[in-house]
mmCIF file as Biopython writes it, N, C-alpha, C and O atoms, coordinates in Angstrom:
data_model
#
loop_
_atom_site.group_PDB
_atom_site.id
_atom_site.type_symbol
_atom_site.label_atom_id
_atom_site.label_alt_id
_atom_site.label_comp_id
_atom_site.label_asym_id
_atom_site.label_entity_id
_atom_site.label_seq_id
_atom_site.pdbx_PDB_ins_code
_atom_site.Cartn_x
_atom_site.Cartn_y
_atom_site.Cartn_z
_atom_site.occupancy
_atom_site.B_iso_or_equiv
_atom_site.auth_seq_id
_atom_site.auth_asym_id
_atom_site.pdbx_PDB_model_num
ATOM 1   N N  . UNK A ? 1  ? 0.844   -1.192 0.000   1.0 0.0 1  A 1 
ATOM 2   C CA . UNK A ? 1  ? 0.000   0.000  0.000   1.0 0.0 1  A 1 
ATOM 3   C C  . UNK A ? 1  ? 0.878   1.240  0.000   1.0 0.0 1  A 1 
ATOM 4   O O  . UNK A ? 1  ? 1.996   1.371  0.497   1.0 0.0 1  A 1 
ATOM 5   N N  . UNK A ? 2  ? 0.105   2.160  -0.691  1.0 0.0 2  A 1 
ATOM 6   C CA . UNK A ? 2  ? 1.448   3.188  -1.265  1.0 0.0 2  A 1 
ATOM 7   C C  . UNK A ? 2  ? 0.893   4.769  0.246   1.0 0.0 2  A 1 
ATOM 8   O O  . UNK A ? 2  ? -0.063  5.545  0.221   1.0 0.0 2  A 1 
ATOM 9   N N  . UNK A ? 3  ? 1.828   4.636  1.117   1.0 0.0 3  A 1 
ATOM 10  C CA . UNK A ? 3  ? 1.162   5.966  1.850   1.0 0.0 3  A 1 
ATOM 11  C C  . UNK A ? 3  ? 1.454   7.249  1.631   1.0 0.0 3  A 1 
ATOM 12  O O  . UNK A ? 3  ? 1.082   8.001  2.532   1.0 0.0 3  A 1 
ATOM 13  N N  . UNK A ? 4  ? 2.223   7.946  0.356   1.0 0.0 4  A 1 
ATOM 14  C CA . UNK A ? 4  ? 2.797   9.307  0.142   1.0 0.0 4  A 1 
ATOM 15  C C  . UNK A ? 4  ? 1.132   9.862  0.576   1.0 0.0 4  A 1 
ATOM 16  O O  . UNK A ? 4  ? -0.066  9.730  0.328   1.0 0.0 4  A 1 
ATOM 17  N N  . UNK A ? 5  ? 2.107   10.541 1.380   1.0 0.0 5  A 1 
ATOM 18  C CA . UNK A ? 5  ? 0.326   11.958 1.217   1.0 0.0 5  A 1 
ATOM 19  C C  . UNK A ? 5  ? 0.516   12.560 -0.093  1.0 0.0 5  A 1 
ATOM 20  O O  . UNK A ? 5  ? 1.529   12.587 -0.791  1.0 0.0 5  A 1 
ATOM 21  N N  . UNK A ? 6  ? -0.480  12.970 -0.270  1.0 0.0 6  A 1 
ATOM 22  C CA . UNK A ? 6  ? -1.181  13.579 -1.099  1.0 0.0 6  A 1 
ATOM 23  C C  . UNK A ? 6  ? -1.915  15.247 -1.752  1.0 0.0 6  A 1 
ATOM 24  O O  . UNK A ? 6  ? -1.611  14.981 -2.915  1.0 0.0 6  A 1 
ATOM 25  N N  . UNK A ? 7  ? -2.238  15.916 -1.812  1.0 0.0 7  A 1 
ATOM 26  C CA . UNK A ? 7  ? -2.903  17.417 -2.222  1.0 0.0 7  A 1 
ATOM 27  C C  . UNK A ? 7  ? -4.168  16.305 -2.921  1.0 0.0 7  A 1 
ATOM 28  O O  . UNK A ? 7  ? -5.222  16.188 -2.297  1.0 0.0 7  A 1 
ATOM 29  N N  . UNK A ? 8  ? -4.027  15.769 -3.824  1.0 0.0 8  A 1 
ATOM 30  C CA . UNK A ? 8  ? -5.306  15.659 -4.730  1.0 0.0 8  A 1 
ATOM 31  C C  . UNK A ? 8  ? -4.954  14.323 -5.295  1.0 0.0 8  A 1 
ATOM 32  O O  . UNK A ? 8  ? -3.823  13.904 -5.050  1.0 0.0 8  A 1 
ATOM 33  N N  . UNK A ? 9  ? -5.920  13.451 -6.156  1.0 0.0 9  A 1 
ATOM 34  C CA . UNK A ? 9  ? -5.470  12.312 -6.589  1.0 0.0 9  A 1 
ATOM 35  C C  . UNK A ? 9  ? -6.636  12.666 -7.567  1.0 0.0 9  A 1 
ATOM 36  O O  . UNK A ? 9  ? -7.548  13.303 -7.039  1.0 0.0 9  A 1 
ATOM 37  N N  . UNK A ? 10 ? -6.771  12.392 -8.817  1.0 0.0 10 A 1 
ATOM 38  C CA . UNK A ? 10 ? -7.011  11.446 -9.937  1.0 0.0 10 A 1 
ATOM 39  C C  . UNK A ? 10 ? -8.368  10.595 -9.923  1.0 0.0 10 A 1 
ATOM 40  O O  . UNK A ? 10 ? -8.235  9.539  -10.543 1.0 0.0 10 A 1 
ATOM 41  N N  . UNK A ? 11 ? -9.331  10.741 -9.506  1.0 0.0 11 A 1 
ATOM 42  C CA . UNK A ? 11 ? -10.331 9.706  -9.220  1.0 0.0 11 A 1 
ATOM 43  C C  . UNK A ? 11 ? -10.596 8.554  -10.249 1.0 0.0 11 A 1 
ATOM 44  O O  . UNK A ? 11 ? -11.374 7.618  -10.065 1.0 0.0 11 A 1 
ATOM 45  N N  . UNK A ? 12 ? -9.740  8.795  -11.490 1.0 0.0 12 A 1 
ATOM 46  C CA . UNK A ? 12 ? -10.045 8.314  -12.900 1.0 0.0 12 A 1 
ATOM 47  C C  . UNK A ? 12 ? -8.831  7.381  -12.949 1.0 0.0 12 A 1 
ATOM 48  O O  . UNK A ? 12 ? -8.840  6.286  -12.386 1.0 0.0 12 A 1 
ATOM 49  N N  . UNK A ? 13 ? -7.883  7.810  -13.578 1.0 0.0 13 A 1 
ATOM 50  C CA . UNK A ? 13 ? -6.581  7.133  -13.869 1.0 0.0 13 A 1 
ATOM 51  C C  . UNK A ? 13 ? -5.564  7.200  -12.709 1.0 0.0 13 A 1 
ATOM 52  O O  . UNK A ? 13 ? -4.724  6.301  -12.736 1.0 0.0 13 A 1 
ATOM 53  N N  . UNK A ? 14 ? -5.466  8.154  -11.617 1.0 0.0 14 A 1 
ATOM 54  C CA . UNK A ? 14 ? -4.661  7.384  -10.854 1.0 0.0 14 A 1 
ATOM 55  C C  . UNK A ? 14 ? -3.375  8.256  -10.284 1.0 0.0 14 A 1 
ATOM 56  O O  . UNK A ? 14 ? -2.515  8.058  -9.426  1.0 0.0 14 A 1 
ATOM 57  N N  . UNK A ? 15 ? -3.694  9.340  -11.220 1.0 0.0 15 A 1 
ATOM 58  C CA . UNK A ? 15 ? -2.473  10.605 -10.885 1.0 0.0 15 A 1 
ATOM 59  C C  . UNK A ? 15 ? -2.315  11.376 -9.468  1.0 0.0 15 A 1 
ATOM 60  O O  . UNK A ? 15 ? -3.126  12.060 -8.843  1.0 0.0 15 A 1 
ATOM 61  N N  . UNK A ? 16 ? -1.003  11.025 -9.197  1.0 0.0 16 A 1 
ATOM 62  C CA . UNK A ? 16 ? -0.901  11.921 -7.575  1.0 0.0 16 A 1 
ATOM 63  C C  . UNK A ? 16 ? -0.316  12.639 -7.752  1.0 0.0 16 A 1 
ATOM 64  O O  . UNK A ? 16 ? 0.763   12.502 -8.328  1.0 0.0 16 A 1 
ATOM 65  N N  . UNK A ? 17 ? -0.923  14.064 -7.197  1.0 0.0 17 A 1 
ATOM 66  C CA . UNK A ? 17 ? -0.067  15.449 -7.367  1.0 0.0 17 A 1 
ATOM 67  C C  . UNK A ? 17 ? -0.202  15.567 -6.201  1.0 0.0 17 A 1 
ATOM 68  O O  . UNK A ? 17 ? -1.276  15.625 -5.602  1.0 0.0 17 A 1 
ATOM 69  N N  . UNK A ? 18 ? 1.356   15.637 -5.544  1.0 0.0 18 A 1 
ATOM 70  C CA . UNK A ? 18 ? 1.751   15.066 -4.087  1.0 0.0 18 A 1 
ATOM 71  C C  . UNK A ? 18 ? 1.201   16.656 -3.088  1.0 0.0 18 A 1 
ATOM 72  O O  . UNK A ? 18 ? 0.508   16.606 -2.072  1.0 0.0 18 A 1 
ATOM 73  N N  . UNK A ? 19 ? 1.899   18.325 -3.923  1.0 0.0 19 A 1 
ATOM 74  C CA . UNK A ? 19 ? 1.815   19.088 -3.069  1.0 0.0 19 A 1 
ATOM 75  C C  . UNK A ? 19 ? 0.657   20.259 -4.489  1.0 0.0 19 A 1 
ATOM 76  O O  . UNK A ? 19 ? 0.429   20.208 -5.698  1.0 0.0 19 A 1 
ATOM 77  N N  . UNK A ? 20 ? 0.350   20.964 -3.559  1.0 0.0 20 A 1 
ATOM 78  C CA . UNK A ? 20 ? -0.871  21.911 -4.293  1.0 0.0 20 A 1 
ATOM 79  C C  . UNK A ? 20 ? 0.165   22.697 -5.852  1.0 0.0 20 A 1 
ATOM 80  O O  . UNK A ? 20 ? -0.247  22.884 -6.996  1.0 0.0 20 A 1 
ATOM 81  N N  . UNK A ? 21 ? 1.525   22.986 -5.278  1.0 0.0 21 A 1 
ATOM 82  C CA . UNK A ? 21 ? 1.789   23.667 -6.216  1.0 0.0 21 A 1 
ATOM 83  C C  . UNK A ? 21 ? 2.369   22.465 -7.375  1.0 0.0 21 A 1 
ATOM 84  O O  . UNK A ? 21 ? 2.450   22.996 -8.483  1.0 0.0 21 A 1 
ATOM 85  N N  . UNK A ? 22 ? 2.742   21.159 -7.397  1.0 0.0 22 A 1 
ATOM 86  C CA . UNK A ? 22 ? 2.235   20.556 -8.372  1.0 0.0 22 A 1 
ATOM 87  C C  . UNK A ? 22 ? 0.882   20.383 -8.950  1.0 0.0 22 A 1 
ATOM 88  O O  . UNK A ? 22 ? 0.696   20.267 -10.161 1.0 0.0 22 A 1 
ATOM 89  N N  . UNK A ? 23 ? 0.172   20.372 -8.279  1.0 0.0 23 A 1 
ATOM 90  C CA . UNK A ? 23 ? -1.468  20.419 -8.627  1.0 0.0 23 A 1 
ATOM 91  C C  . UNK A ? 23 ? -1.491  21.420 -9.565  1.0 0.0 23 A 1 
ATOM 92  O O  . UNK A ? 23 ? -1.327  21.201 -10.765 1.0 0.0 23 A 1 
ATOM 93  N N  . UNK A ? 24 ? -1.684  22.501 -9.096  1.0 0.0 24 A 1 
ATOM 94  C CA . UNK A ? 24 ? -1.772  23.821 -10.091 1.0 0.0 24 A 1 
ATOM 95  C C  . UNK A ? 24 ? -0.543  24.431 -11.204 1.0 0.0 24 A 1 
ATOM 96  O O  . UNK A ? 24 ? -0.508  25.405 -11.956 1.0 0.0 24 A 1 
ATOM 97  N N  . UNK A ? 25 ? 0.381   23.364 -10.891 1.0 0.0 25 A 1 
ATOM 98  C CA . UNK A ? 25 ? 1.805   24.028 -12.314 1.0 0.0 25 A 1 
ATOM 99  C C  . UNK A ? 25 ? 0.989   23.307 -13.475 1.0 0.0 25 A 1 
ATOM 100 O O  . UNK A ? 25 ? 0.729   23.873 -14.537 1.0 0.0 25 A 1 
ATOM 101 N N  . UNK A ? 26 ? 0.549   21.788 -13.123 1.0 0.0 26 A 1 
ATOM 102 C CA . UNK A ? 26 ? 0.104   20.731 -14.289 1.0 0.0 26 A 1 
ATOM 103 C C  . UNK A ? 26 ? -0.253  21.458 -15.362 1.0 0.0 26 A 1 
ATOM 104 O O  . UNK A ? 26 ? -1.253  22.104 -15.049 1.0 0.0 26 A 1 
ATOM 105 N N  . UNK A ? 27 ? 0.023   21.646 -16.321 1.0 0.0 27 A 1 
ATOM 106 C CA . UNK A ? 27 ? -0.762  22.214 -17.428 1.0 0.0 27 A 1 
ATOM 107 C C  . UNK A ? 27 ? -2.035  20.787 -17.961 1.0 0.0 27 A 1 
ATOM 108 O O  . UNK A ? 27 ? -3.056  21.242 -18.475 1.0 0.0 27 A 1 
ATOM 109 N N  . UNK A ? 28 ? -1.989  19.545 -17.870 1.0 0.0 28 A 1 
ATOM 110 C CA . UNK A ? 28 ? -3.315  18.986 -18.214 1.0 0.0 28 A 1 
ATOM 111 C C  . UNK A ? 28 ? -4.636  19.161 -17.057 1.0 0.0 28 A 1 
ATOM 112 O O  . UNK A ? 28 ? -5.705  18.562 -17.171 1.0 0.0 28 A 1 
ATOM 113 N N  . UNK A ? 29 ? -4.301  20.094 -15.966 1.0 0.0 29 A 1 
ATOM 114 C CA . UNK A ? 29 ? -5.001  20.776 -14.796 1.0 0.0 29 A 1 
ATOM 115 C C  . UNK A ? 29 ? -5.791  21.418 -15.240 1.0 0.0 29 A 1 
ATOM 116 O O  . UNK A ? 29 ? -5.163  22.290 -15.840 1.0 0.0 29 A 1 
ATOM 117 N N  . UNK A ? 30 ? -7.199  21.658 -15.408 1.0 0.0 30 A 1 
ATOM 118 C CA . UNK A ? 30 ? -7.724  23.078 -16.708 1.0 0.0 30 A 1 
ATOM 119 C C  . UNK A ? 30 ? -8.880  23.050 -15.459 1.0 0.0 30 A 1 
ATOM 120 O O  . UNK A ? 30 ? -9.548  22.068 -15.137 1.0 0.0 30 A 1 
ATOM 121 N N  . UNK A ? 31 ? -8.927  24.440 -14.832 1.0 0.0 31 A 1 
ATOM 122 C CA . UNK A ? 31 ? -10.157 24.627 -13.807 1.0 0.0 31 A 1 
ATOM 123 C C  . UNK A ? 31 ? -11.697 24.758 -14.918 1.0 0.0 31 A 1 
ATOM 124 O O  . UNK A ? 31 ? -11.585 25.125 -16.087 1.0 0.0 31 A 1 
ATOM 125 N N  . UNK A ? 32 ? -12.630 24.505 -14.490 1.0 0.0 32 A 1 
ATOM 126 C CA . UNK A ? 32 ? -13.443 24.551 -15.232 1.0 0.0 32 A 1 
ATOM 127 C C  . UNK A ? 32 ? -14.656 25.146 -14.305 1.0 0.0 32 A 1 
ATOM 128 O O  . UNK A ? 32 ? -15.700 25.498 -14.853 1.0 0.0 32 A 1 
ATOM 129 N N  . UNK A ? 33 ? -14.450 25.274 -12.534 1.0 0.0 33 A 1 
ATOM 130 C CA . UNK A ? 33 ? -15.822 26.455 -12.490 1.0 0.0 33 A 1 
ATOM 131 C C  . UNK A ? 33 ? -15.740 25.993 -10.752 1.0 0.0 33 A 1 
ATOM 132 O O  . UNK A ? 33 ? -14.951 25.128 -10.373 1.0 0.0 33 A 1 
ATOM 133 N N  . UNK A ? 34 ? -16.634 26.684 -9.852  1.0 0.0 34 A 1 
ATOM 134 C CA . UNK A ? 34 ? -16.678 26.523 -8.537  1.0 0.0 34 A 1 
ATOM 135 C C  . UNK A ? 34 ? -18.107 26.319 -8.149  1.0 0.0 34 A 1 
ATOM 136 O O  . UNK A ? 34 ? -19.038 27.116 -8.266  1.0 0.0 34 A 1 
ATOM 137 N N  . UNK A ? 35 ? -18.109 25.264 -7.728  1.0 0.0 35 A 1 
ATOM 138 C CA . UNK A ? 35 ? -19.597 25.197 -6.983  1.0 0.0 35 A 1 
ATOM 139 C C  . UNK A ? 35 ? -19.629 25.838 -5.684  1.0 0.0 35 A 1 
ATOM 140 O O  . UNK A ? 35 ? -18.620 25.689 -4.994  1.0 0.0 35 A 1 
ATOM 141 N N  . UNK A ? 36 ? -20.500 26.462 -5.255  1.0 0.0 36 A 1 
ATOM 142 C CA . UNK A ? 36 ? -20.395 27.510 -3.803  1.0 0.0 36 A 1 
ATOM 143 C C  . UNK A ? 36 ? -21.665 26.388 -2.595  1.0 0.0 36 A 1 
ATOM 144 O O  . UNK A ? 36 ? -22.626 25.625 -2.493  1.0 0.0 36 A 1 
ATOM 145 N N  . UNK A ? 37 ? -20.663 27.110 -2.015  1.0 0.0 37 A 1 
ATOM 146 C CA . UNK A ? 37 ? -21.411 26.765 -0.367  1.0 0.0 37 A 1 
ATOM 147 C C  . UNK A ? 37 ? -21.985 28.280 0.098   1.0 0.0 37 A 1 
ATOM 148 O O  . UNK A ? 37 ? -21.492 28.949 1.006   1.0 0.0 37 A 1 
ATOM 149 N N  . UNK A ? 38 ? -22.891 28.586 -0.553  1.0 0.0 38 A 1 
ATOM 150 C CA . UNK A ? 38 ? -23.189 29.894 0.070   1.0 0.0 38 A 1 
ATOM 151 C C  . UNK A ? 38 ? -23.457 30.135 2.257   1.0 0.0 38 A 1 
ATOM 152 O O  . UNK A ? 38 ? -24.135 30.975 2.849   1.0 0.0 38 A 1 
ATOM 153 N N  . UNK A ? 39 ? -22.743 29.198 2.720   1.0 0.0 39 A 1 
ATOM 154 C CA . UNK A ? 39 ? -23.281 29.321 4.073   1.0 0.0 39 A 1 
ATOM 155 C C  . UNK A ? 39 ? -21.854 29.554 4.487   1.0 0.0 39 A 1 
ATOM 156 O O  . UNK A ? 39 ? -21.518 30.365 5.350   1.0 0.0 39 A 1 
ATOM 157 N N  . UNK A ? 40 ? -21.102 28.838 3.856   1.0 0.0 40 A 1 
ATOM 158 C CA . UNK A ? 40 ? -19.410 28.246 4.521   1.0 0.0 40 A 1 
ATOM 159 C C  . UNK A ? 40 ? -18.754 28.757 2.881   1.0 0.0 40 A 1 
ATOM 160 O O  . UNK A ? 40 ? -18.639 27.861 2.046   1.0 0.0 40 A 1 
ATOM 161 N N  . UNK A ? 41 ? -18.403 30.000 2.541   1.0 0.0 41 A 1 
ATOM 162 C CA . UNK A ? 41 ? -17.487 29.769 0.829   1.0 0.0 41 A 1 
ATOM 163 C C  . UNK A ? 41 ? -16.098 28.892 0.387   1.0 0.0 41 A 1 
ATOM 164 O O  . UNK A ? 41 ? -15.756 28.297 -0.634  1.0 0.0 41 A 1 
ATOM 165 N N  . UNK A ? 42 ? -15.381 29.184 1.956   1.0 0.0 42 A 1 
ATOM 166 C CA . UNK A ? 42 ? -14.579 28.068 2.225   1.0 0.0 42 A 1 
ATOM 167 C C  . UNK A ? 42 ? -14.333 26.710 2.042   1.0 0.0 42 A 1 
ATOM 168 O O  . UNK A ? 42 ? -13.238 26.176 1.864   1.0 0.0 42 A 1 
ATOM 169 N N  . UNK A ? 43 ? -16.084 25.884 2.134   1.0 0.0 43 A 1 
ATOM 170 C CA . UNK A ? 43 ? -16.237 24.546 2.009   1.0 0.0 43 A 1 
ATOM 171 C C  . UNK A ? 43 ? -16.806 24.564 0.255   1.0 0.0 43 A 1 
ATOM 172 O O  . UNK A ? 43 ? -17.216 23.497 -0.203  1.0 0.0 43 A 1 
ATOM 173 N N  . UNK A ? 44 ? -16.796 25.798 -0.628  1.0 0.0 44 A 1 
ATOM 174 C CA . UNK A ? 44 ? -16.784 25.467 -1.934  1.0 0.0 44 A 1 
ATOM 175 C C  . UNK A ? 44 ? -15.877 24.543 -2.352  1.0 0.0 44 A 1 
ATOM 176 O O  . UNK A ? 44 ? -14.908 24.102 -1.735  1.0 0.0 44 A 1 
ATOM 177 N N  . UNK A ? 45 ? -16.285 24.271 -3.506  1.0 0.0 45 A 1 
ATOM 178 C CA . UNK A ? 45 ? -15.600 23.343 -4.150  1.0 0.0 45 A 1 
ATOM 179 C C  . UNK A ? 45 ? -14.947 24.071 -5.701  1.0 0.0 45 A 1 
ATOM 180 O O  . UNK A ? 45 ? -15.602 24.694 -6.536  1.0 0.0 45 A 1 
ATOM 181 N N  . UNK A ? 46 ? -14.006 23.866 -5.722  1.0 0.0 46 A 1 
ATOM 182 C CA . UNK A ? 46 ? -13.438 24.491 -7.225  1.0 0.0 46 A 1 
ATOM 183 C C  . UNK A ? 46 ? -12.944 23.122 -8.140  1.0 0.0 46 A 1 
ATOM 184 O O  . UNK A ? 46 ? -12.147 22.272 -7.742  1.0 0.0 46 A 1 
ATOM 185 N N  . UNK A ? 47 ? -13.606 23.139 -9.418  1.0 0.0 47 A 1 
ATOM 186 C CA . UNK A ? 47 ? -13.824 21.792 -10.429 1.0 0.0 47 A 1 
ATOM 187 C C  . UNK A ? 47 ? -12.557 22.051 -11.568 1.0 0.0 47 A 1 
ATOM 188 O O  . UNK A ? 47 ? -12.415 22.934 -12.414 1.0 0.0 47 A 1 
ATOM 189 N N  . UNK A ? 48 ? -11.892 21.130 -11.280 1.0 0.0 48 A 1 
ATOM 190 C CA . UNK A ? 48 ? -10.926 20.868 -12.466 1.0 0.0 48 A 1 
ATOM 191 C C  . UNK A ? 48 ? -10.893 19.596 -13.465 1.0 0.0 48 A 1 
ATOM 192 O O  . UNK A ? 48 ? -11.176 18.471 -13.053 1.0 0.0 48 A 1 
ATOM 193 N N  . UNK A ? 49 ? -10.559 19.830 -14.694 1.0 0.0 49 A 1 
ATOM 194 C CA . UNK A ? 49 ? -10.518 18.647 -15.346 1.0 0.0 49 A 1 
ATOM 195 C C  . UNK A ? 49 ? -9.123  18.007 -15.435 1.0 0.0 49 A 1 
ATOM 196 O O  . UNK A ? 49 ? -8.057  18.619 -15.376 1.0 0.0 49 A 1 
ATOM 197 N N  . UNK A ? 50 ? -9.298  16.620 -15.594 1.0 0.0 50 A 1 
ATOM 198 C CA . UNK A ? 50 ? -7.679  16.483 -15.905 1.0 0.0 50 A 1 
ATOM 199 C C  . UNK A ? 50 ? -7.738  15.638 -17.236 1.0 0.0 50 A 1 
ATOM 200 O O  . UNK A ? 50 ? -8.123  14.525 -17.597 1.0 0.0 50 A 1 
ATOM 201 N N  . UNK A ? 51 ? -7.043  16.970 -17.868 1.0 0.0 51 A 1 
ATOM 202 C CA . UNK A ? 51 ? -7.127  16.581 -19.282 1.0 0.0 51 A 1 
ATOM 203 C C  . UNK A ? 51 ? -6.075  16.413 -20.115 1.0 0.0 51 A 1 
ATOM 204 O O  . UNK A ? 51 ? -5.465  17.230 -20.804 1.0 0.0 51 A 1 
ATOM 205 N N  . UNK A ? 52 ? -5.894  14.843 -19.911 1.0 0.0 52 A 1 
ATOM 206 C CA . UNK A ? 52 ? -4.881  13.703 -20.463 1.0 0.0 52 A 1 
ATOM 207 C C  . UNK A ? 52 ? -5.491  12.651 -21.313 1.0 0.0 52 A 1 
ATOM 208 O O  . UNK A ? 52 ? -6.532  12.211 -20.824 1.0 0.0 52 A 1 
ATOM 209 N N  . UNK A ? 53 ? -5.171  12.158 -22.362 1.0 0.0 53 A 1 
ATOM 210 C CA . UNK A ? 53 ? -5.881  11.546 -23.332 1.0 0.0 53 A 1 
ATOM 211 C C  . UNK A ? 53 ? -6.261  10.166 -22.387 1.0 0.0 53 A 1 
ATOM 212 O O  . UNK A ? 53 ? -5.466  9.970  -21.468 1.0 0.0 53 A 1 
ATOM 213 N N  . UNK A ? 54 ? -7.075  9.460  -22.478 1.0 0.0 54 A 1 
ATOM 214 C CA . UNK A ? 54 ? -7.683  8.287  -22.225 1.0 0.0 54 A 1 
ATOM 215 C C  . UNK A ? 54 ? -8.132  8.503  -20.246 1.0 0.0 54 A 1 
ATOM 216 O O  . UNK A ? 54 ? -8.229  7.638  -19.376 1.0 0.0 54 A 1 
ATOM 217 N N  . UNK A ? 55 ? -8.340  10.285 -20.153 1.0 0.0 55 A 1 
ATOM 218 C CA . UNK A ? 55 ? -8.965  10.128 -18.461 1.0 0.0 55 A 1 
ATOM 219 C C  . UNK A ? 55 ? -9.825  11.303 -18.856 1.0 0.0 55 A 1 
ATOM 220 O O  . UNK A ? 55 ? -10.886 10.858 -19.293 1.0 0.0 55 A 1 
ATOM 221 N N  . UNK A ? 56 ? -9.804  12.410 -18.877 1.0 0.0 56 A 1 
ATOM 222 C CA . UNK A ? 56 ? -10.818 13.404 -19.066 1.0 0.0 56 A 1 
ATOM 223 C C  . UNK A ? 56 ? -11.833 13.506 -17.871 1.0 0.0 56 A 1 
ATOM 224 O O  . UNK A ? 56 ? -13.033 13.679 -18.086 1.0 0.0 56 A 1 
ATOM 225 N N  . UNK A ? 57 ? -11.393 13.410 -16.799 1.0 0.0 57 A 1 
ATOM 226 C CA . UNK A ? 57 ? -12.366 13.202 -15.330 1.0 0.0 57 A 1 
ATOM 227 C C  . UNK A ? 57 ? -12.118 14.425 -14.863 1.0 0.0 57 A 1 
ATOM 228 O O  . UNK A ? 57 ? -11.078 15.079 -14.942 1.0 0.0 57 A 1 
ATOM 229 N N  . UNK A ? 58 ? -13.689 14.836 -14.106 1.0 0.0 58 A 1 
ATOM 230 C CA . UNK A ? 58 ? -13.255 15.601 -13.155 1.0 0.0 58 A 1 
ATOM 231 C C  . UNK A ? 58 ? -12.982 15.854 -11.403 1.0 0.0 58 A 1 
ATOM 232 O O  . UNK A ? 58 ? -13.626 15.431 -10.443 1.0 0.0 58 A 1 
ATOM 233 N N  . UNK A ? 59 ? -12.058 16.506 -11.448 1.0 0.0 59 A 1 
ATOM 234 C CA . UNK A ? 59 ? -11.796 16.528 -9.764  1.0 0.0 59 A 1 
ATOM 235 C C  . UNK A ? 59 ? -12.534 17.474 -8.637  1.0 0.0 59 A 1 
ATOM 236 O O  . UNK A ? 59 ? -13.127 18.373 -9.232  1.0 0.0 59 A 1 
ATOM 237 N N  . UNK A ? 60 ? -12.654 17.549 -7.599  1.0 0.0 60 A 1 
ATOM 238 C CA . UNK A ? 60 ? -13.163 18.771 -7.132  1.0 0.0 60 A 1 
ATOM 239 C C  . UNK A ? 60 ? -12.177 18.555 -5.870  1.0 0.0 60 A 1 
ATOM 240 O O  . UNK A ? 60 ? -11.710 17.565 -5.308  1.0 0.0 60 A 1 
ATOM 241 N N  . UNK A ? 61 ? -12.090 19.865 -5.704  1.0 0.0 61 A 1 
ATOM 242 C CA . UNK A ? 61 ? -11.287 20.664 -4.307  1.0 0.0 61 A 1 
ATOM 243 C C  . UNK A ? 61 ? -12.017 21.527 -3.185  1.0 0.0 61 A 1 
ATOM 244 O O  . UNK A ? 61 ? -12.715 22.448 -3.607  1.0 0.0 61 A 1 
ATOM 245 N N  . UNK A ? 62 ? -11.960 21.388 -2.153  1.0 0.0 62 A 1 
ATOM 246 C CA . UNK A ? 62 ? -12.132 22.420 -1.156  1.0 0.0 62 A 1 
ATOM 247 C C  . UNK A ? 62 ? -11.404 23.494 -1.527  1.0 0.0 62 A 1 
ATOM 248 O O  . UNK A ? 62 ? -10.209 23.437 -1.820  1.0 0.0 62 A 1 
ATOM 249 N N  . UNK A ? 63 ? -12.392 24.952 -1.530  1.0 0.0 63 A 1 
ATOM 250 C CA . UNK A ? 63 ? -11.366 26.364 -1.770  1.0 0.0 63 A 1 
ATOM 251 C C  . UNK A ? 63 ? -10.035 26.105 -0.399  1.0 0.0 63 A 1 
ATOM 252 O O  . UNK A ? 63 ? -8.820  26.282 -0.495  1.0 0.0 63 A 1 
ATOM 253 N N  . UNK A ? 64 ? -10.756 25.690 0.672   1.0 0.0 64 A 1 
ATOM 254 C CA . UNK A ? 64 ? -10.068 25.663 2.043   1.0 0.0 64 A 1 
ATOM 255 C C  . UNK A ? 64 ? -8.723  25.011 2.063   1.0 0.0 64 A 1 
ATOM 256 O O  . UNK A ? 64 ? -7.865  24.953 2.944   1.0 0.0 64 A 1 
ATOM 257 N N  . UNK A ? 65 ? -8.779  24.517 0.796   1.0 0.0 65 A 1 
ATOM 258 C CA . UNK A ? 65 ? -7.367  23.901 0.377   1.0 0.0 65 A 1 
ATOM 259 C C  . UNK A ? 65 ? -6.424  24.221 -0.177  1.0 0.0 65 A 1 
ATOM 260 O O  . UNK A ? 65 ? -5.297  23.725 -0.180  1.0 0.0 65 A 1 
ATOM 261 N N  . UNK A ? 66 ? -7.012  25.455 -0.906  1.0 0.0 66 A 1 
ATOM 262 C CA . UNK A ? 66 ? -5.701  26.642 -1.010  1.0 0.0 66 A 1 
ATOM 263 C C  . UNK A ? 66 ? -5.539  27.440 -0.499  1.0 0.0 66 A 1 
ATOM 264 O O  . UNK A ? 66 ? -4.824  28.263 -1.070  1.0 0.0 66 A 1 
ATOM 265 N N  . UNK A ? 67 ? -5.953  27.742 0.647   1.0 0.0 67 A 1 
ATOM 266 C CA . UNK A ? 67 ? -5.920  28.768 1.518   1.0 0.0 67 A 1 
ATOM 267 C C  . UNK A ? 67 ? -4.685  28.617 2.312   1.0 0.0 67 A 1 
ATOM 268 O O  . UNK A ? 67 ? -4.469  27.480 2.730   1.0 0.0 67 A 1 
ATOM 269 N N  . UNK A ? 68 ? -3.994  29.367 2.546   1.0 0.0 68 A 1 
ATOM 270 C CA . UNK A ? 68 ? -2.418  29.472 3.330   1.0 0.0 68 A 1 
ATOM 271 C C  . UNK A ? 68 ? -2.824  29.637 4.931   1.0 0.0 68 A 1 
ATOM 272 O O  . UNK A ? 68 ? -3.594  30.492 5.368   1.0 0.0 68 A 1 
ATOM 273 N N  . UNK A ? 69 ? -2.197  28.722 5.632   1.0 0.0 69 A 1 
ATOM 274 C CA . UNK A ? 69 ? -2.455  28.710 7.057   1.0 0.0 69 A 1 
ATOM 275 C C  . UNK A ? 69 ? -2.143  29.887 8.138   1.0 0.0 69 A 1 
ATOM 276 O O  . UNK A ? 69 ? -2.424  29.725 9.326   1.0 0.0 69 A 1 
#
């Protein structure tokens, strides 16, 4: 069993982008829109595709996950 933490994984094919700023350098990374939590904006979700030939899935993120501590 593989334990590297993680930022985000791949729900499709399998890709680990270990820290956020790999997440967001990816150029097959293409944001595509934010669903809101109008109560909590924090617990939005921001939708990316990962767009690599034979996965085309999308991911979603907590905004709260790019937020700097």
């Amino acid at each position: 069993m593989d334990t590297m933490e993680s930022f985000n994984i791949c729900p499709k094919c399998l890709t680990r982008w270990r820290t956020k700023g790999d997440f967001l350098s990816d150029s097959a990374v293409v944001f595509i829109g934010y669903q809101a939590d109008l109560g909590n904006p924090e617990l939005g979700l921001l939708l990316f595709t990962h767009s690599v030939p034979g996965c085309l899935t999308t991911t979603a993120v907590f905004v709260h996950q790019f937020l700097d501590p």
